[in-house]
PyMOL CGO cylinders between C-alpha atoms (Angstrom):
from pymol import cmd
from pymol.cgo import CYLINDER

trace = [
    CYLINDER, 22.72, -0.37, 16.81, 20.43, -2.77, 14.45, 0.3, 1, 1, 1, 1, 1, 1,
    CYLINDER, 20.43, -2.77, 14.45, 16.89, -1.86, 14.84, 0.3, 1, 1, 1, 1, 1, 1,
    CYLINDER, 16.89, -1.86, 14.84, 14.71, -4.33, 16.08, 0.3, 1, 1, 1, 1, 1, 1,
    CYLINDER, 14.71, -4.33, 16.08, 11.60, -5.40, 14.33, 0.3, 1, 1, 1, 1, 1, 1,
    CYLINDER, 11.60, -5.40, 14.33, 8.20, -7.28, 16.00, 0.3, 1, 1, 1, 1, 1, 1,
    CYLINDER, 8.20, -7.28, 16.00, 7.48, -10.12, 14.94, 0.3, 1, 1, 1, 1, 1, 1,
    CYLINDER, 7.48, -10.12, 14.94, 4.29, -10.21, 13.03, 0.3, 1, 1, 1, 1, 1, 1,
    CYLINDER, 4.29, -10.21, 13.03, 1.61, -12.68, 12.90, 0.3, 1, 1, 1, 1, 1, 1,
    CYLINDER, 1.61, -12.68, 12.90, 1.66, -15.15, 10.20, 0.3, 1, 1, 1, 1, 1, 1,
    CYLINDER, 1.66, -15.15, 10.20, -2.06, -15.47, 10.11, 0.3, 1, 1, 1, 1, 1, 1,
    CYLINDER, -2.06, -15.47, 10.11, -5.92, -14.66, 11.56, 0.3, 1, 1, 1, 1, 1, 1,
    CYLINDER, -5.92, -14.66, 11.56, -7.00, -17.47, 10.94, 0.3, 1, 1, 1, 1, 1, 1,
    CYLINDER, -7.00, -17.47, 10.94, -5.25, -21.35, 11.19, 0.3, 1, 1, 1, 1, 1, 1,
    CYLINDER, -5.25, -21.35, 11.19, -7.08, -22.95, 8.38, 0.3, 1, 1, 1, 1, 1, 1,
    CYLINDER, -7.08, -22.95, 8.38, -8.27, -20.40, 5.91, 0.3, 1, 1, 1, 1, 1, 1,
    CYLINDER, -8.27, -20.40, 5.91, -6.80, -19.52, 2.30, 0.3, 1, 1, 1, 1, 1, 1,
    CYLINDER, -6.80, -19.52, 2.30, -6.26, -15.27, 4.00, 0.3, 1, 1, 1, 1, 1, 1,
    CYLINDER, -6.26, -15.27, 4.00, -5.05, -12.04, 1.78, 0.3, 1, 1, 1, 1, 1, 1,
    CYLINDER, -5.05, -12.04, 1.78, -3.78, -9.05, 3.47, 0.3, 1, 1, 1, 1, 1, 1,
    CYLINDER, -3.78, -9.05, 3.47, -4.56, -6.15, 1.47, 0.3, 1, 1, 1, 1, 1, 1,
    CYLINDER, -4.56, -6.15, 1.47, -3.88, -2.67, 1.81, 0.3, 1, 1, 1, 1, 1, 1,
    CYLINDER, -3.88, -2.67, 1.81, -3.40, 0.92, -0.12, 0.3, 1, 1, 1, 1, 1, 1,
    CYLINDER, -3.40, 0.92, -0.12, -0.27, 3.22, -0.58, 0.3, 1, 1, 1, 1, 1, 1,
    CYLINDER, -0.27, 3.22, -0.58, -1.09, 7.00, -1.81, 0.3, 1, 1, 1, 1, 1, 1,
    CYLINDER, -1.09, 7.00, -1.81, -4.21, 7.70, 0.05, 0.3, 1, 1, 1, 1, 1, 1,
    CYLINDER, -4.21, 7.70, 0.05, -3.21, 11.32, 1.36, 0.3, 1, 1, 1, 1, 1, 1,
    CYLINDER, -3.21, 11.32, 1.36, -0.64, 12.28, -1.44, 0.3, 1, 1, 1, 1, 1, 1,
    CYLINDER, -0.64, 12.28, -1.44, -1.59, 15.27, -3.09, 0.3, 1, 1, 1, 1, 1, 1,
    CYLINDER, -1.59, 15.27, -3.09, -0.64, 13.62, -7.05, 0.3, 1, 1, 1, 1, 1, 1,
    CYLINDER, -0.64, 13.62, -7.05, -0.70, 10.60, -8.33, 0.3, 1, 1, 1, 1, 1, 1,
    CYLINDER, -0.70, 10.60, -8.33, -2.86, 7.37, -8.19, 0.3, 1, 1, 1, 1, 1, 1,
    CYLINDER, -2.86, 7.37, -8.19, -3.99, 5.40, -5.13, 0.3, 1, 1, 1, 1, 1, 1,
    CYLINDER, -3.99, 5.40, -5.13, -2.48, 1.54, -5.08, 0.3, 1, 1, 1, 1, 1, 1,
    CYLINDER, -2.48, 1.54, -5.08, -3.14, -1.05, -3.75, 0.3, 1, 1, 1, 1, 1, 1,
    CYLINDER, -3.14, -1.05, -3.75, -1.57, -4.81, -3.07, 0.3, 1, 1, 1, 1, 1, 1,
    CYLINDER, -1.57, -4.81, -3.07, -3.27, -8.09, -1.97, 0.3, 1, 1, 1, 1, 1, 1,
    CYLINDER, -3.27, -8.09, -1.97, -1.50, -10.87, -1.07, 0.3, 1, 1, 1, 1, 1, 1,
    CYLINDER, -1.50, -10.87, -1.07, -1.68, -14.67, -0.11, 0.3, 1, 1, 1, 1, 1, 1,
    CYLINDER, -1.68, -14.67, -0.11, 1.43, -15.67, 1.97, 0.3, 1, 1, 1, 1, 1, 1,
    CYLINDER, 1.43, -15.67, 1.97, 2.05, -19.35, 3.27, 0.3, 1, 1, 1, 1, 1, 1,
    CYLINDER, 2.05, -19.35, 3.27, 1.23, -20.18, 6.40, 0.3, 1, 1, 1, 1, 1, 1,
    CYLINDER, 1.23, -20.18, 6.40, 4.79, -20.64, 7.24, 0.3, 1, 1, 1, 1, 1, 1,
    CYLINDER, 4.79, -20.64, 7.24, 6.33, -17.27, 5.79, 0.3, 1, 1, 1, 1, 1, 1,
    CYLINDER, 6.33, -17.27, 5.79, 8.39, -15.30, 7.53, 0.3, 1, 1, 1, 1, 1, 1,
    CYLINDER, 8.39, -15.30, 7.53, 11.32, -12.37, 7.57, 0.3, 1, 1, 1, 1, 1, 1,
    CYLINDER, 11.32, -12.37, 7.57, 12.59, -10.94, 10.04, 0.3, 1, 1, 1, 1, 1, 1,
    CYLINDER, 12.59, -10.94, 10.04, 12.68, -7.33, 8.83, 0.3, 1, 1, 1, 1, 1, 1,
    CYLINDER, 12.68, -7.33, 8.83, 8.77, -7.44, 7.52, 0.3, 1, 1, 1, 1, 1, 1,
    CYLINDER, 8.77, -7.44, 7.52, 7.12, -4.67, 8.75, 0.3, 1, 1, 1, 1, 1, 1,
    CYLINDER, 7.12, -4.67, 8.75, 4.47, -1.50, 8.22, 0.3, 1, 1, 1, 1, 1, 1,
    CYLINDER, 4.47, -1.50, 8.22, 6.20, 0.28, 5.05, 0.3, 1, 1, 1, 1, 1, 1,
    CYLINDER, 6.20, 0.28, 5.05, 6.12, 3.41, 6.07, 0.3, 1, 1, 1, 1, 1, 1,
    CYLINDER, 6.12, 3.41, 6.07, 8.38, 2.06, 9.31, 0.3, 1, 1, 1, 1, 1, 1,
    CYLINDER, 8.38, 2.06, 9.31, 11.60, 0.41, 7.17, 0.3, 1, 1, 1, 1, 1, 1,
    CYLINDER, 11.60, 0.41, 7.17, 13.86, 2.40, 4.72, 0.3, 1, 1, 1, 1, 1, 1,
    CYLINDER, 13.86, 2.40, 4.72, 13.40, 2.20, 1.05, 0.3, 1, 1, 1, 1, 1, 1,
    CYLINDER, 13.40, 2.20, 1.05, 16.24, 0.14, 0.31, 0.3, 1, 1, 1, 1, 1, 1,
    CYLINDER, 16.24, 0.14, 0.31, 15.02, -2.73, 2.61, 0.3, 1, 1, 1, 1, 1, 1,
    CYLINDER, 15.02, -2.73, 2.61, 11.25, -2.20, 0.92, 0.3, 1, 1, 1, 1, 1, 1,
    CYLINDER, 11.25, -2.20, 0.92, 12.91, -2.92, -1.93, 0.3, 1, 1, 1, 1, 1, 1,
    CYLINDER, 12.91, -2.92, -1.93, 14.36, -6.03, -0.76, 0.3, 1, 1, 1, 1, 1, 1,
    CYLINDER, 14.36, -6.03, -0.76, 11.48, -7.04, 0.78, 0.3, 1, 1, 1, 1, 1, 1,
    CYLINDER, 11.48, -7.04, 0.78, 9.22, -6.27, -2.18, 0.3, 1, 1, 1, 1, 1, 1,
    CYLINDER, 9.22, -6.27, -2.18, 11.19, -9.54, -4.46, 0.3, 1, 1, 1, 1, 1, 1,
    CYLINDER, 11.19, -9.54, -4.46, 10.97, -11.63, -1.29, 0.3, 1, 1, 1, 1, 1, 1,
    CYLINDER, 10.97, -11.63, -1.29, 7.18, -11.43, -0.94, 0.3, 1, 1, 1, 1, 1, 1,
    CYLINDER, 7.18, -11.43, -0.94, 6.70, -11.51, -4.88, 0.3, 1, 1, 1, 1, 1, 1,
    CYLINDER, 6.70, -11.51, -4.88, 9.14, -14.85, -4.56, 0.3, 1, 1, 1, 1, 1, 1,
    CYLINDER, 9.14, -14.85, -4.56, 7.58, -16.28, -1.77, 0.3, 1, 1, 1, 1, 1, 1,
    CYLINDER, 7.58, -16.28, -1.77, 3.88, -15.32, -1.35, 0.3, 1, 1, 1, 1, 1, 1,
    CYLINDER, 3.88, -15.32, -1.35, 1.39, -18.45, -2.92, 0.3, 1, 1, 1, 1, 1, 1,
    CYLINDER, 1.39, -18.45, -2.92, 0.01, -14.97, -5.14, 0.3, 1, 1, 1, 1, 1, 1,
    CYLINDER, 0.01, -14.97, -5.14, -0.37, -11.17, -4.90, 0.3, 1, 1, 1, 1, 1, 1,
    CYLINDER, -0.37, -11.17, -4.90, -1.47, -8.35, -7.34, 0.3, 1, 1, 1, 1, 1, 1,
    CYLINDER, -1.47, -8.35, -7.34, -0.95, -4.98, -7.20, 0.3, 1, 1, 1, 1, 1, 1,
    CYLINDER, -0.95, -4.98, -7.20, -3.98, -2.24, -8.55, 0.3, 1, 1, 1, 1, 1, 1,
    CYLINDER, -3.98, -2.24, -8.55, -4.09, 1.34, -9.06, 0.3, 1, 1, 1, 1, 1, 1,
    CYLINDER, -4.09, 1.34, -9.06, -6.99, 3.76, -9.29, 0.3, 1, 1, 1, 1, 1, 1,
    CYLINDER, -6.99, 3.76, -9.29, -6.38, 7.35, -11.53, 0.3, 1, 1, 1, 1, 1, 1,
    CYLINDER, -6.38, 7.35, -11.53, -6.17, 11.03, -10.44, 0.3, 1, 1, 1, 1, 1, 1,
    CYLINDER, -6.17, 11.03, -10.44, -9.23, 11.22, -12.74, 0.3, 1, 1, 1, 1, 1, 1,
    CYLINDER, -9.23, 11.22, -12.74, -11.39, 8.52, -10.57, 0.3, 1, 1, 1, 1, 1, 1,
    CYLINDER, -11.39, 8.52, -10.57, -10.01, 9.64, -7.35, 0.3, 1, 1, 1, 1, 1, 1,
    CYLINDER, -10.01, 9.64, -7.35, -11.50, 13.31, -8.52, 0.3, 1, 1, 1, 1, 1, 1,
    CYLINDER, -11.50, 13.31, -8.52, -15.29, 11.43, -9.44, 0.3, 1, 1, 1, 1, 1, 1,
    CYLINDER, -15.29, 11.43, -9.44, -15.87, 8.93, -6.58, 0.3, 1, 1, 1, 1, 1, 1,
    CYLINDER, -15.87, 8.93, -6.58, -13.66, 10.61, -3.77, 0.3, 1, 1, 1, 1, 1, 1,
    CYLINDER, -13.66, 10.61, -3.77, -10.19, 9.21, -2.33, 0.3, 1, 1, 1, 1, 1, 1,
    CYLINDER, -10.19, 9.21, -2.33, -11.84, 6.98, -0.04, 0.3, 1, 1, 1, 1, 1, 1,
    CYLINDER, -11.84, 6.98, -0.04, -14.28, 4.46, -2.40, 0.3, 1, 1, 1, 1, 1, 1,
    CYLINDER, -14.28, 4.46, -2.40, -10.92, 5.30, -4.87, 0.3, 1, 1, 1, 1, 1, 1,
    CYLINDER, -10.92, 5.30, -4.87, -9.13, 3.06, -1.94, 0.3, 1, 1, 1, 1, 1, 1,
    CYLINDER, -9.13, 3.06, -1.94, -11.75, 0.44, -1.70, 0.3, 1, 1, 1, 1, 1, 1,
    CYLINDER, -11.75, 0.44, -1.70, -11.88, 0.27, -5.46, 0.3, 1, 1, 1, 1, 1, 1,
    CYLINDER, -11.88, 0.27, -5.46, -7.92, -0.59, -5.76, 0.3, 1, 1, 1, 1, 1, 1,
    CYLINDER, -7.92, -0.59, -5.76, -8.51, -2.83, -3.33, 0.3, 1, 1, 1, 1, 1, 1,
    CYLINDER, -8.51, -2.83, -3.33, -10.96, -4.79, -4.76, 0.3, 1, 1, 1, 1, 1, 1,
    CYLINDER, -10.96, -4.79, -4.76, -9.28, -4.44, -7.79, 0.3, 1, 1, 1, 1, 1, 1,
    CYLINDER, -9.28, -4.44, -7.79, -5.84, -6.50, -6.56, 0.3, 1, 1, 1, 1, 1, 1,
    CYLINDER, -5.84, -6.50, -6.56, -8.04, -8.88, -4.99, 0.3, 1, 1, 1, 1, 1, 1,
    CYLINDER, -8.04, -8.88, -4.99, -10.27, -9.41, -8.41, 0.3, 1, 1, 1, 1, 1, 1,
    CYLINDER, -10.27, -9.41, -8.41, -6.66, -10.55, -9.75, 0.3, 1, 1, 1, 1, 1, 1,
    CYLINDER, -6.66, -10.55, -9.75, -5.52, -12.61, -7.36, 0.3, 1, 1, 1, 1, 1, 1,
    CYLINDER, -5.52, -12.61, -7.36, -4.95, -16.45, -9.03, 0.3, 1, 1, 1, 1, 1, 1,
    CYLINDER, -4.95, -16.45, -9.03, -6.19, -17.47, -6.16, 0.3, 1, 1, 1, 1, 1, 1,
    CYLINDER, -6.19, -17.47, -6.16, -9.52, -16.86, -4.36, 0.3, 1, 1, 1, 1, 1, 1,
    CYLINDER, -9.52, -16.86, -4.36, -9.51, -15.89, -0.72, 0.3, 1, 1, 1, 1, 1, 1,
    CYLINDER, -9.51, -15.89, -0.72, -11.76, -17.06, 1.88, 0.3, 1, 1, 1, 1, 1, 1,
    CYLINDER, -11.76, -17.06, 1.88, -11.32, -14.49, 4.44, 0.3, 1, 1, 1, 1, 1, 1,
    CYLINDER, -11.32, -14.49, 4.44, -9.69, -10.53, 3.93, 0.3, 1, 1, 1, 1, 1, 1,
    CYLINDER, -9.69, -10.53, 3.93, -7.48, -8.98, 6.32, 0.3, 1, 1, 1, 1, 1, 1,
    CYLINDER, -7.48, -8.98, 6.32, -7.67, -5.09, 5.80, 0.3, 1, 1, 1, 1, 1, 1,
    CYLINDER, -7.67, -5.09, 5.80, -5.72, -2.26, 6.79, 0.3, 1, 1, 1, 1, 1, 1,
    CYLINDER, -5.72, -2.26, 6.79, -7.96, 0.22, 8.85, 0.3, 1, 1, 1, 1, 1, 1,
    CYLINDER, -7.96, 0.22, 8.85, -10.85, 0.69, 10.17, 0.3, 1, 1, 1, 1, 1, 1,
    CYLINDER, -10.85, 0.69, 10.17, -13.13, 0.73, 6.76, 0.3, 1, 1, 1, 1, 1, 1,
    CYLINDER, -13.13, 0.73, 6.76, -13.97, -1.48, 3.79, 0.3, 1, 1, 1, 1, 1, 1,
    CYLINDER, -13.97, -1.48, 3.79, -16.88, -2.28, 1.37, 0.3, 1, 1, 1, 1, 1, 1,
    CYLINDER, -16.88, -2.28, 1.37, -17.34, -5.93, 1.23, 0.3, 1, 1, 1, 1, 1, 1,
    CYLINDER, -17.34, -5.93, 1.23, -16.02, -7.57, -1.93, 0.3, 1, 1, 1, 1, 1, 1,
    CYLINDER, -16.02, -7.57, -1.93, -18.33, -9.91, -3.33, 0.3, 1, 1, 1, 1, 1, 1,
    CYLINDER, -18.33, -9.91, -3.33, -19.48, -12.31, -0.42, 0.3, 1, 1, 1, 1, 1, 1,
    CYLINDER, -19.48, -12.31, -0.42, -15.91, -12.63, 0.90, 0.3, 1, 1, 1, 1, 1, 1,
    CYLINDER, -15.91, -12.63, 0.90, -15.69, -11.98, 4.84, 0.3, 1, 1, 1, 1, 1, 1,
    CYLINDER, -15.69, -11.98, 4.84, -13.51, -9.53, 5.49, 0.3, 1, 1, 1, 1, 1, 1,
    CYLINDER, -13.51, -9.53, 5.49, -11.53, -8.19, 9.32, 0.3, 1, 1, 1, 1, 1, 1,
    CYLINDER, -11.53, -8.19, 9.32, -10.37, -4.52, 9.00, 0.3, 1, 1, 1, 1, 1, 1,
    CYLINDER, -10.37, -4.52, 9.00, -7.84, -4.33, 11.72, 0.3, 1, 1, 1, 1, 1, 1,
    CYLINDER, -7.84, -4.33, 11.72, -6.52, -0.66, 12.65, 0.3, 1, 1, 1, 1, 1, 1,
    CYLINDER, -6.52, -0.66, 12.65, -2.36, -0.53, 11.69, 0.3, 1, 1, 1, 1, 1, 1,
    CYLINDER, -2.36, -0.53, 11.69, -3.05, -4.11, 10.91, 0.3, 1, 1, 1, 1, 1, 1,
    CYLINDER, -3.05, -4.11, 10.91, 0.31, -3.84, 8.57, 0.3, 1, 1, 1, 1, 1, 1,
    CYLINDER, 0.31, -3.84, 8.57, 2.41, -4.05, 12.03, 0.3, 1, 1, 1, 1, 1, 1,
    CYLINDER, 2.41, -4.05, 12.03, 0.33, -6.88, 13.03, 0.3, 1, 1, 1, 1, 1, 1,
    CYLINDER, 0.33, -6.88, 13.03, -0.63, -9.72, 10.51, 0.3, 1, 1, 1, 1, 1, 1,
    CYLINDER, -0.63, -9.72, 10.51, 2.37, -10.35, 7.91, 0.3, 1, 1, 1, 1, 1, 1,
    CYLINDER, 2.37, -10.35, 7.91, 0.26, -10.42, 4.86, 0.3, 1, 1, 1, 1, 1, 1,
    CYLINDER, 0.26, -10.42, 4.86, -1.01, -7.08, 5.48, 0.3, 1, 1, 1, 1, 1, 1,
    CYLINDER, -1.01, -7.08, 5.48, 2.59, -5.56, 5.69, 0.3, 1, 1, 1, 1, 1, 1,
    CYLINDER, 2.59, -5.56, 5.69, 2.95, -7.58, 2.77, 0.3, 1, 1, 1, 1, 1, 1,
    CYLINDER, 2.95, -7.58, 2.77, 0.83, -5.61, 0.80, 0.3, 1, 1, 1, 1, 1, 1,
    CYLINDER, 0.83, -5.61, 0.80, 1.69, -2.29, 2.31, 0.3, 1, 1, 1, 1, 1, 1,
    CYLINDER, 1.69, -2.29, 2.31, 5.57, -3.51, 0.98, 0.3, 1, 1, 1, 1, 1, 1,
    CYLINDER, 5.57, -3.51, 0.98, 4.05, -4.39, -2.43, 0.3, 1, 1, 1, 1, 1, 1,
    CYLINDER, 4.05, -4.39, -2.43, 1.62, -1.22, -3.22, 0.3, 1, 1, 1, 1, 1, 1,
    CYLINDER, 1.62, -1.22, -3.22, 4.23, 1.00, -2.04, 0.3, 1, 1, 1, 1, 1, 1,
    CYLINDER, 4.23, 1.00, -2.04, 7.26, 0.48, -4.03, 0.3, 1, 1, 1, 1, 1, 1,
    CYLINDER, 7.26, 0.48, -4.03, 4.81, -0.06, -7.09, 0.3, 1, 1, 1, 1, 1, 1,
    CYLINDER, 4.81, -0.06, -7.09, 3.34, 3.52, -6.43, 0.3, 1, 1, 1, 1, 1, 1,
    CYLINDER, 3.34, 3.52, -6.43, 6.71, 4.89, -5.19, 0.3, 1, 1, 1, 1, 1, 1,
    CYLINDER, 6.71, 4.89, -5.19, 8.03, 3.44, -8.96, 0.3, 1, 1, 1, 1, 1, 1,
    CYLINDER, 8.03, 3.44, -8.96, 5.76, 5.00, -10.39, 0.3, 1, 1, 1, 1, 1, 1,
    CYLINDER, 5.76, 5.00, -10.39, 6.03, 8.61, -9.10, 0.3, 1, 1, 1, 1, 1, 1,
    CYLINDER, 6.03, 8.61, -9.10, 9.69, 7.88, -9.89, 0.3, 1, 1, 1, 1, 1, 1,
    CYLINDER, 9.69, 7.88, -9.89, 8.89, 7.60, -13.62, 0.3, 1, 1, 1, 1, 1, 1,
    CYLINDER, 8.89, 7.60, -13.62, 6.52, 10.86, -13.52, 0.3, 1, 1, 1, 1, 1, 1,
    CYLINDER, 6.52, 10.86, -13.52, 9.05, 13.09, -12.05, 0.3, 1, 1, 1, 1, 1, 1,
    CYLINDER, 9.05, 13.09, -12.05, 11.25, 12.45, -14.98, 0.3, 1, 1, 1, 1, 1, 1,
    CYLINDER, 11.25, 12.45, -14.98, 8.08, 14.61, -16.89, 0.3, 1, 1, 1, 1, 1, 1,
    CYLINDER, 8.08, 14.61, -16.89, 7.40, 17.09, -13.84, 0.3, 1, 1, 1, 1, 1, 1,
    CYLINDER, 7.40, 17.09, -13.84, 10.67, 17.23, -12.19, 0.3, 1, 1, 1, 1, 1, 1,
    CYLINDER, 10.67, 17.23, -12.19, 10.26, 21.09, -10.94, 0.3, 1, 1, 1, 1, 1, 1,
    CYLINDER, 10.26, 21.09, -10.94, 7.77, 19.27, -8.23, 0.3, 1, 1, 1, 1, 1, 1,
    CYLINDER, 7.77, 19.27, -8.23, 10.72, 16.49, -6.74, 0.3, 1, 1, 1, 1, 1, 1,
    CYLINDER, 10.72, 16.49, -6.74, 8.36, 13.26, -7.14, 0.3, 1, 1, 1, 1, 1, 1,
    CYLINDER, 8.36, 13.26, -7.14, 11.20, 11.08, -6.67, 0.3, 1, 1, 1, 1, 1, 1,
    CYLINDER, 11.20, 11.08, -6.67, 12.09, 12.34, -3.21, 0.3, 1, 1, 1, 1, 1, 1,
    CYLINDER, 12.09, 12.34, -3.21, 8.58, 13.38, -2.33, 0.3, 1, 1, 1, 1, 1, 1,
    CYLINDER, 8.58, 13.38, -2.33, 6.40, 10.71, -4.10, 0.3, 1, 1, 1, 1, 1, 1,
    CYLINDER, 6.40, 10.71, -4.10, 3.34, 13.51, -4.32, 0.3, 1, 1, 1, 1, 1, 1,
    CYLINDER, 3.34, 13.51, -4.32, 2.90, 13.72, -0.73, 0.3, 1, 1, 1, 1, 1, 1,
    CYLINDER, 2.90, 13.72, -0.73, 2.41, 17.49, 0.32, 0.3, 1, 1, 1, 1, 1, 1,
    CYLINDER, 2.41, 17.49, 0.32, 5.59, 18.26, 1.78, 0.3, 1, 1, 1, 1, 1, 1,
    CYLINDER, 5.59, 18.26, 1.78, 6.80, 21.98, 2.20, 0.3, 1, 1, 1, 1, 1, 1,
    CYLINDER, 6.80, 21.98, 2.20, 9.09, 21.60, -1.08, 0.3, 1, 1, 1, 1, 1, 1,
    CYLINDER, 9.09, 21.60, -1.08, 6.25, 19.98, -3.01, 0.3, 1, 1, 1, 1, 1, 1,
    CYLINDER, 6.25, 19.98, -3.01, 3.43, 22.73, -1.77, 0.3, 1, 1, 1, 1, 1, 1,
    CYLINDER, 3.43, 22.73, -1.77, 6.30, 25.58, -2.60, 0.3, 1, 1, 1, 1, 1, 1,
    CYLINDER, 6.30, 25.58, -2.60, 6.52, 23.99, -6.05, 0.3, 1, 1, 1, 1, 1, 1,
    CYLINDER, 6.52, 23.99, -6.05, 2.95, 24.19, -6.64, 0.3, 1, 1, 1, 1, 1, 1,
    CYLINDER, 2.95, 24.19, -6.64, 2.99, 27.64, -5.73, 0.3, 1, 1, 1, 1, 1, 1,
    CYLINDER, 2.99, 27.64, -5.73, 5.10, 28.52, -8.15, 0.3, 1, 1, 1, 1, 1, 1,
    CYLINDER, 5.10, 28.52, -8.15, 4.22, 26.12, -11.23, 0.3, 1, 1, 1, 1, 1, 1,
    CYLINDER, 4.22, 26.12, -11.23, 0.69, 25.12, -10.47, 0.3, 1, 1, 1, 1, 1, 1,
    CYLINDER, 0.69, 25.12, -10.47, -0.82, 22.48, -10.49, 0.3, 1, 1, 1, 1, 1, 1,
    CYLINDER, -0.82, 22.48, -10.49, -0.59, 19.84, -13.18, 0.3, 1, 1, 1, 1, 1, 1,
    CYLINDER, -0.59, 19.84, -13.18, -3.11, 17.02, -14.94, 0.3, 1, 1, 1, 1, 1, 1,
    CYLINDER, -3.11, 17.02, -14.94, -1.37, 14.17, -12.44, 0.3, 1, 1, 1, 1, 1, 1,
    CYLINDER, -1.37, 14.17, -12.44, -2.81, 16.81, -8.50, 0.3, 1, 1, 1, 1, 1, 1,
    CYLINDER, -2.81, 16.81, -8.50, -6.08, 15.58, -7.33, 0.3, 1, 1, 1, 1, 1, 1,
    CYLINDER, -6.08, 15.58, -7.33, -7.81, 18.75, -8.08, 0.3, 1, 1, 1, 1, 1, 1,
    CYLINDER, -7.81, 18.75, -8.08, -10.90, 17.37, -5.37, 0.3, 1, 1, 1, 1, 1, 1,
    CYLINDER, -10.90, 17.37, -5.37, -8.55, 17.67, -2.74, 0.3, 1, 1, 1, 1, 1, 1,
    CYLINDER, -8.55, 17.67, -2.74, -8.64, 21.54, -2.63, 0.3, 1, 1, 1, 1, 1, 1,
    CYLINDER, -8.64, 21.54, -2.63, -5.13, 21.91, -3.00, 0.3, 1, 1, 1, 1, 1, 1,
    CYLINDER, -5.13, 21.91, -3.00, -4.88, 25.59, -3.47, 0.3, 1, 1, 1, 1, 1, 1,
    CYLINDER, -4.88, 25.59, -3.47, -7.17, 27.00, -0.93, 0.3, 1, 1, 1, 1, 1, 1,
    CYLINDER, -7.17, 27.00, -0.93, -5.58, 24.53, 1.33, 0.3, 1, 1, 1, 1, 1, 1,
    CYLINDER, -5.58, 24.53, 1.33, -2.04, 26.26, 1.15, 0.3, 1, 1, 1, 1, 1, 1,
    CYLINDER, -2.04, 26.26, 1.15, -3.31, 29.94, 0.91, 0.3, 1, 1, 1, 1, 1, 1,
    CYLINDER, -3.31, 29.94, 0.91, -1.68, 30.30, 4.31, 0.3, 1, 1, 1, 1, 1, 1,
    CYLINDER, -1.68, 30.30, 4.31, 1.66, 29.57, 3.11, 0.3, 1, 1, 1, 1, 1, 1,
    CYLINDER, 1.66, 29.57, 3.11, 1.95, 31.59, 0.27, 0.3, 1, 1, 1, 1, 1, 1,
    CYLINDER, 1.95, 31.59, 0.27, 0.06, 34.68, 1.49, 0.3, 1, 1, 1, 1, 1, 1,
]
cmd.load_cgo(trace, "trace")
């Protein structure tokens, strides 16, 4: 039976130039935090757009050269393991963000944001809208865009670390990736402030 997808909105806001932005990463164990803005048309639409983490990776991957075809502009950002360990995961997610929006060609007048946080960029207003990426289209946008950009690049790493399964796993802490860390350790790419060890001493005691 073909799943059925909502329909999201195409916009806040009738009039205003709007970006949807949101972050990929955030709770993965390795790896950078990323993050996509993007500036869709008024008018755009798919029928299959939707919250990333709802839609199999093929059609993300479909979906990811129809936004980059489509959208007026985007940009993607990524903030280090190394950055994420200084300033903390969070401000490491409002810093990618601002990043992608920093590069956008063009300048936004209003911010759609997934969740229920942000730091104001610059003077821009800004709505954070809780699992706004399965309600306003340019914020599933993003989640599309700054997840097969972090998912590619996980892809690439595992071809260095492949005893951890990136490619299937894309750092998150699944049971095979927290079994591989109990057996090879932890590498330069784990976020070493999210306590990772003492966090799994239950499963390997």
């Amino acid at each position: 039976m073909e799943k059925f997808y909502p329909l999201l909105q195409a916009y806040h806001h009738e009039t205003l130039v709007e970006a949807g932005c949101d972050e990929a990463g955030r709770g993965c164990f390795a790896g950078p935090v990323f993050a996509a803005a993007v500036i869709l048309p008024k008018d755009f639409f798919h029928p299959e757009l939707n919250d990333s983490k709802q839609i199999k990776e093929s059609l993300r991957d479909e979906l990811k050269i129809y936004i980059e075809e489509k959208a007026i502009c985007y940009a993607v950002a990524q903030v280090t393991v190394g950055e994420i360990d200084e300033i903390n995961i969070l401000n490491a997610s409002f810093k990618a963000m601002h990043l992608a929006i920093k590069k956008l060609q063009v300048v936004p007048e209003q911010l759609l944001i997934d969740g229920n946080r942000f730091k104001a960029y610059k003077k821009i207003p800004h709505h954070c809208i809780i699992k706004g990426d399965g309600i306003y289209a340019s914020i599933a946008a993003a989640s599309i865009l700054a997840k097969t950009y972090r998912d590619a690049y996980m892809k690439n790493l595992h071809t260095s670390f492949p005893h951890y399964n990136w490619k299937s796993n894309k750092g998150y802490g699944t049971e095979e990736h927290r079994t591989a860390i109990g057996q090879h350790g932890l590498c330069q790419h784990h976020r070493k402030s999210f306590n990772i060890v003492s966090a799994q001493i239950e499963l390997f005691e």
